[in-house]
N, C-alpha and C positions, 0 to 999 in steps of 0.2 A: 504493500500500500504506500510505505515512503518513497518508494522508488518512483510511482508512479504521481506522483503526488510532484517529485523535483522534475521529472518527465514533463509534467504539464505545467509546472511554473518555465520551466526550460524553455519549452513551444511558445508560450503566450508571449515571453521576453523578447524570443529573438523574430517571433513576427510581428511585437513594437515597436523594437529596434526596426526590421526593414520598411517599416511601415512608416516611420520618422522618417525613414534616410533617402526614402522617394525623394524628396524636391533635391535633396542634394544630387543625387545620382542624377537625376534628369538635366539637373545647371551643369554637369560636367560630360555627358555623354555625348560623346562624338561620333557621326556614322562612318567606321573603317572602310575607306575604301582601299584595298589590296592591290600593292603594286609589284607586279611582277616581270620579272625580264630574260633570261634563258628558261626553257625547261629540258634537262639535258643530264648527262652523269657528269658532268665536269663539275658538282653541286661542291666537292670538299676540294677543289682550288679556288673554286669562285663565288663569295656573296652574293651573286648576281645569278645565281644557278639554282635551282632545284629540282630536286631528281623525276623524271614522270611518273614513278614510284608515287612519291611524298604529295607530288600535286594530285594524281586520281584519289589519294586517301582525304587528303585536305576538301576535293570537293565534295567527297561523299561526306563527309562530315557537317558541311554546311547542310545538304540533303537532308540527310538523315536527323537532323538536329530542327530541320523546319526551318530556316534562315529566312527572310525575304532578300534574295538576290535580286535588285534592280539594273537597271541598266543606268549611264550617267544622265541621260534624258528625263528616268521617275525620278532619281534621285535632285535632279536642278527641278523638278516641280515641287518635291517635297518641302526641300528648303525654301523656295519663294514662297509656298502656301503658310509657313512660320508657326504651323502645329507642330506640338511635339513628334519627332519621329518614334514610328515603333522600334521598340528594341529589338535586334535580331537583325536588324538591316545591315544589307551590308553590298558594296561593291566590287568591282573586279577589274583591273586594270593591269595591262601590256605595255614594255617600255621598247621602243627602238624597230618592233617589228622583225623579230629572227624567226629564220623558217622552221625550229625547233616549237614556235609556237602553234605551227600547222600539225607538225609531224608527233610530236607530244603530248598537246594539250588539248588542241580543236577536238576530240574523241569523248575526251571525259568532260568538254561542255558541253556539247553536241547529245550526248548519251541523256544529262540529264535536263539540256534544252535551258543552260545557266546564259544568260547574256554576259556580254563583256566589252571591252574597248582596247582594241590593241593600239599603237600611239605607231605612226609607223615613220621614216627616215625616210623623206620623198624618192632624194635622190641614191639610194641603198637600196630599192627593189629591184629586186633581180638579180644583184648581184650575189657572187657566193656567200650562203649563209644567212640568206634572207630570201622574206616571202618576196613570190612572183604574184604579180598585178592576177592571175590565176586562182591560186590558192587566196589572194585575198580575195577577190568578186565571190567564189565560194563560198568561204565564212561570214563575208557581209550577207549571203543570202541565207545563213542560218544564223541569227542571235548575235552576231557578232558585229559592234559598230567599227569604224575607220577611223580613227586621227589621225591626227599631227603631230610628229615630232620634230617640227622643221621641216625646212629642204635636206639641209646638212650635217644636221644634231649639233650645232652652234649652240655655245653658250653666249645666249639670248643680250645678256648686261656688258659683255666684251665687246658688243657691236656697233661702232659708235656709229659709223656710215647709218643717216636713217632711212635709205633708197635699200638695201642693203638690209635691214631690219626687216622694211618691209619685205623686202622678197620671199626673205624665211619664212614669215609668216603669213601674207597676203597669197604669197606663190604655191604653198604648199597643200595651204583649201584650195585652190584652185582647180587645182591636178588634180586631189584627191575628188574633187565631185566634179570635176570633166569625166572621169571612170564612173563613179558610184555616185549621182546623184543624193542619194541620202545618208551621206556620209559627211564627214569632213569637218562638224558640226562642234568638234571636239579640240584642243590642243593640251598635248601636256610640255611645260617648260624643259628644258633639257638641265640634268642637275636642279632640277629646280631651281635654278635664277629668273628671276622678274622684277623687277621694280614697279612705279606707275607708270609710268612713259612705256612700258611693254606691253603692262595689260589696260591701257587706252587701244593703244595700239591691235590687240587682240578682240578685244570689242569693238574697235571699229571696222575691224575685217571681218566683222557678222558671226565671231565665233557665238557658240550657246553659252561655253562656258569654258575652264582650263582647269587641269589638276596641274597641283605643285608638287611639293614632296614633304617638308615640313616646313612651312614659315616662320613656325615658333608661336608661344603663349599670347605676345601681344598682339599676335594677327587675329581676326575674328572667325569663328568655325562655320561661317554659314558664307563665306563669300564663293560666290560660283564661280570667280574667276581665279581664285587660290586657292581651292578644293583640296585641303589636307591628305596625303595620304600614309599608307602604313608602309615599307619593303618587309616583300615576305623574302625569307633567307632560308638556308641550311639548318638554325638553330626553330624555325619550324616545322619542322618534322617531328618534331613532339608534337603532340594533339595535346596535349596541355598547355604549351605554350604558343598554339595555333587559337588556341579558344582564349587564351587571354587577347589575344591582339585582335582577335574578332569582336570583342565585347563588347566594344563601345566605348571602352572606358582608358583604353590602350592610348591614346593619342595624348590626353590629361596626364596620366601618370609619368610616360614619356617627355613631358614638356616641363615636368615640374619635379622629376626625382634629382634634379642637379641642386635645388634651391638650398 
């Protein structure tokens, strides 16, 4: 009987506790969007790799766990509509366009019908080790949206010519919805550098919206055109340490475990 008696004082504490710590958790929850860029076995030389092992477990996980996987288009309506997001959201994003993202990965999103946005390097299609103008039209016509990652993958703040700026940026939607019309909608910074003068700039070449990589604490979490995101790495390949960085809550603690 005392057992159960601390049992139920136990319960009722810690769902007052979680039931206080709502408005907290919500002021600090941020929707992960997942950024990713080889998917390959070179995963233990390169932070930039993860094995296509780790990634079909990683999606099944979302799956299986019920995630709302949106694409960056629900996700830039979410944010402008300024309701709380549901927990469990979450995004999925491609850096640079390598053909390992065909040959790897397009399977296990494809399988489970996950959208995504690969970010692609204009001038780098086709060439070795990178998707062909082919394989992209194919994953654009299943679930899979088109960016930008530049013409060149320039770092966007070293470019001081603004003819030149523009080309990167204005050049690169261009191309990409001369091919895919419904594409191109997207850009992600390279290194994530930007400043204002880049994302005026981005905005006024009709993007929808741009992912960064981390701007830091002071930047605000709902800007469409500095779209916070996560790198998934080697060291997720733990599924515990894959569901922390999906949580939501992954970006806050990251931004503030140095203080």
């Amino acid at each position: 009987m005392f057992k159960r008696r601390v049992f139920y004082f136990l319960t009722v504490f810690l769902i007052f506790i979680l039931f206080a710590a709502r408005p907290i958790l919500r002021s600090i929850y941020v929707v992960p969007v997942l950024m990713y860029h080889n998917i390959d076995q070179n995963w233990k030389e390169s932070k930039l790799s993860v094995s296509p092992q780790s990634f079909k477990r990683q999606m099944e996980f979302l799956v299986r766990n019920k995630y709302n996987i949106v694409s960056l288009h629900k996700l830039k309506k979410l944010l402008e509509d300024g309701k709380p997001i549901p927990y469990k959201t979450v995004a999925i994003t491609f850096d640079d366009g390598y053909e390992d993202n065909y040959t790897n990965a397009f399977d296990a999103l494809n399988k489970h019908n996950i959208p995504a946005t690969i970010f692609v390097v204009v001038d780098k299609i086709g060439r070795s080790g990178y998707l062909s103008w082919r394989q992209i039209e194919e994953m654009a016509g299943n679930s899979i949206d088109i960016g930008s990652h530049t013409l060149s993958e320039c770092y966007l703040p070293s470019v001081k010519d603004k003819a030149q700026l523009k080309r990167e940026i204005y050049g690169s939607r261009r191309i990409i919805k001369d091919r895919i019309p419904e594409a191109g909608d997207f850009i992600a910074y390279c290194s994530g550098g930007f400043n204002e003068n880049i994302r005026q700039i981005v905005i006024d070449a009709g993007y929808d919206g741009a992912c960064a990589t981390n701007p830091g604490k002071d930047y605000p979490d709902n800007d469409i055109y500095a779209i916070k995101r996560i790198r998934i790495s080697r060291t997720s390949d733990n599924l515990f340490v894959f569901w922390i960085e999906t949580s939501g809550f992954y970006t806050w603690i990251k931004e503030h475990r140095d203080d």
